[in-house]
N, C-alpha and C positions, 0 to 999 in steps of 0.2 A: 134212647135220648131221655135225658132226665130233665125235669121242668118245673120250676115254682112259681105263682105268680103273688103280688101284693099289689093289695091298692092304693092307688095312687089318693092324695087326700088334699083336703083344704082348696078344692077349685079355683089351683095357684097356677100362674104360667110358667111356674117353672116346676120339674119333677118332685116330687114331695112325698113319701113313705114315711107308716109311723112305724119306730121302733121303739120299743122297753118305755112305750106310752110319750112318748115324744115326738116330733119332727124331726125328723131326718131329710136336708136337699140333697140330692142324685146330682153331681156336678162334673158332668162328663169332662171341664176342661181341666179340673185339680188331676194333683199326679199324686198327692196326699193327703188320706182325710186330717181333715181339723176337726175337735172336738171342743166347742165350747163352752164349756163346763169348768164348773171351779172343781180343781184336782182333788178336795177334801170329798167331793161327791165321788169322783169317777174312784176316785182309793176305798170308799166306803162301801161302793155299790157294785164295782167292777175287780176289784184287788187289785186297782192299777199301783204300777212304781212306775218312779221316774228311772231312766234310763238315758235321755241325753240332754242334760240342763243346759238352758241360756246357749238356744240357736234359732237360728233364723232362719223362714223361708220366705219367695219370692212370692207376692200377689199384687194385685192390680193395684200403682197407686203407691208403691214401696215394698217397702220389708215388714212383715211379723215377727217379733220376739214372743219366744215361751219355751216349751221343753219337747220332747218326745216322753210319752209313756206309752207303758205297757201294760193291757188290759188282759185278765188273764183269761177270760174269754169274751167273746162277743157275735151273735148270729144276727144274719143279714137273711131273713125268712131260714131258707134250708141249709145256707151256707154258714160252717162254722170255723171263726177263726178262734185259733191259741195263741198266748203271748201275743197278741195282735198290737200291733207300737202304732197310736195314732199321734199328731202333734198339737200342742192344745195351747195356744195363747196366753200370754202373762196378763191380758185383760180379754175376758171375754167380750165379746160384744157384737157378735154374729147373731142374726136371725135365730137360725137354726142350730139346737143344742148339737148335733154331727152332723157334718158335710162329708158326703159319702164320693171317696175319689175314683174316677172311669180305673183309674188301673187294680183297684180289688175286685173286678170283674172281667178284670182279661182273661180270654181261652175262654169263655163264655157267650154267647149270644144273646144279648138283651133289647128290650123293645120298653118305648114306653106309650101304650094303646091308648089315649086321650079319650078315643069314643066309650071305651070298656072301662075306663077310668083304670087302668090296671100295668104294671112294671111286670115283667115276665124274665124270667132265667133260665136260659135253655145249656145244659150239659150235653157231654158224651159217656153215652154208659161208662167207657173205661175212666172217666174225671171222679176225681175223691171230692165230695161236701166238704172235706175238712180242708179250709186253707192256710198257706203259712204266709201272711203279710209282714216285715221287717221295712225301717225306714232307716239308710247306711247315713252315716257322716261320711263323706269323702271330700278331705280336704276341708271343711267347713261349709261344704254343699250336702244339703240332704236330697238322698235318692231313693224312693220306692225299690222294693225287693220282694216279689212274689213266688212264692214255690220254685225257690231258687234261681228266678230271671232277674238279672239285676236292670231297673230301665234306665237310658241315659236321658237326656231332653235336647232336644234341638242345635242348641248352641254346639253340644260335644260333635255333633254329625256333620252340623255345618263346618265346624273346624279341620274337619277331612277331605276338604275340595279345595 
């Protein structure tokens, strides 16, 4: 079993990790990180491109406009994404600079230890560090895509009964 743990930070009530000196919230209900940042930083700092201009996704409260990019890499403690495509708002104005979505961590076991102040990632020997996260247009819906799992959301499933 493979294992990394990071602390948890800012004795916030909700999951909170730093990355690349930043905040980072753990949002187990997104199904896509968003990256709050103005894209002249994440292009400068990350080699992001744009990849799906002027789409929208679904959150509390309405719709977000902005783009998908693509960062050409980004690690999450041990875990390493390529091309990793997060979706990043036309105004930022999120708390937190990345909002880290429950499905870049699927086929994973994670905890978040409150008393230990500490987030943990548990593998299986045979799982690769390296992951591949994509974020699909279908139809004008965007959809998480992880090591080649494509996820659907509720509504698709429910339309099958």
């Amino acid at each position: 079993m493979k294992e990394f743990s990071l602390p948890l930070k800012y004795k916030h009530e909700r999951p909170i990790i730093e990355l690349y000196k930043l905040p980072a919230l753990i949002d187990t209900g997104a199904v896509v990180p968003v990256f709050s940042i103005f894209p002249t930083i994440l292009e400068k700092f990350f080699d992001a491109k744009i990849i799906l201009p002027n789409k929208f996704i679904g959150v509390f409260g309405g719709l977000e406009w902005g783009s998908v990019y693509s960062l050409a890499e980004f690690k999450i403690g041990e875990l390493v994404f390529e091309n990793f495509e997060v979706f990043v708002p036309n105004e930022p104005r999120l708390k937190f600079p990345f909002l880290l979505s429950a499905t870049l961590f699927y086929g994973t076991a994670y905890e978040f230890d409150t008393i230990n102040e500490k987030f943990t990632v548990r593998l299986n020997d045979n799982q690769s560090l390296k992951r591949d996260f994509k974020i699909k247009d279908l139809n004008g819906r965007l959809f998480p895509q992880l090591d080649g799992i494509l996820f659907q959301d509720i509504d698709m499933e429910l339309q099958a009964f």
